[in-house]
N, C-alpha and C positions, 0 to 999 in steps of 0.2 A: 958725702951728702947724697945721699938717694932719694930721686925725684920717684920713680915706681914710671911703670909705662902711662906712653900716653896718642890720644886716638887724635891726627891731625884729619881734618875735612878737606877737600875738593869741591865747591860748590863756585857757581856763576853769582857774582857780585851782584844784589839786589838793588841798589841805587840808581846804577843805566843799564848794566845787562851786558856790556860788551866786553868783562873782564871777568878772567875768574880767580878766584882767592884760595889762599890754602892759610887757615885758623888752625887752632887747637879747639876740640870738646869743652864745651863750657864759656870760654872767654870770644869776647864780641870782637878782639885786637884782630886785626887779618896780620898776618904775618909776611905773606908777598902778595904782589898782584901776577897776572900773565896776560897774555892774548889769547892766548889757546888755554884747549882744557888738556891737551895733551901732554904740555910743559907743566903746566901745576901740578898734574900727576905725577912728570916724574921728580919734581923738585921734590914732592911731598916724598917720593919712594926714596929718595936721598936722606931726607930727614930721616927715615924710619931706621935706613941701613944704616945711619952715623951713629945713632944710638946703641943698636944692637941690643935691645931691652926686652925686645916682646913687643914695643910698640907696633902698631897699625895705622893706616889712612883710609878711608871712605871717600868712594866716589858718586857726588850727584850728580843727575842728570838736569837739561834743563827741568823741568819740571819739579826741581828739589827736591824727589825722593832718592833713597838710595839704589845707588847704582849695581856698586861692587864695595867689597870691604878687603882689605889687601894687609 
């Protein structure tokens, strides 16, 4: 079964602000929370290494745009 790559996000949780979430492209599901944006980073760089697809993660800033793309 091959899912193909896929692009996880890094953004601060829109609800209170004081969490930040790591999602998949497309789907509204947050997949973890954190405190820092440092650990959702690298939770997300984890996810991308388990795969070993070509997948990627994206990092927002507060401000919601994009940060970096990894």
């Amino acid at each position: 079964m091959a899912e193909g790559k896929v692009v996880y996000h890094v953004s601060k949780r829109e609800n209170d602000g004081r969490e930040w979430k790591v999602f998949i492209a497309g789907s509204s599901k947050v997949i973890k929370l954190f405190p820092t944006q440092k650990e959702a980073e690298a939770y997300a760089k984890e996810l991308v290494k388990k795969r070993n697809d070509g997948s990627s993660y994206i990092v927002h800033g507060l401000d919601g745009k994009m940060k970096a793309k990894k």
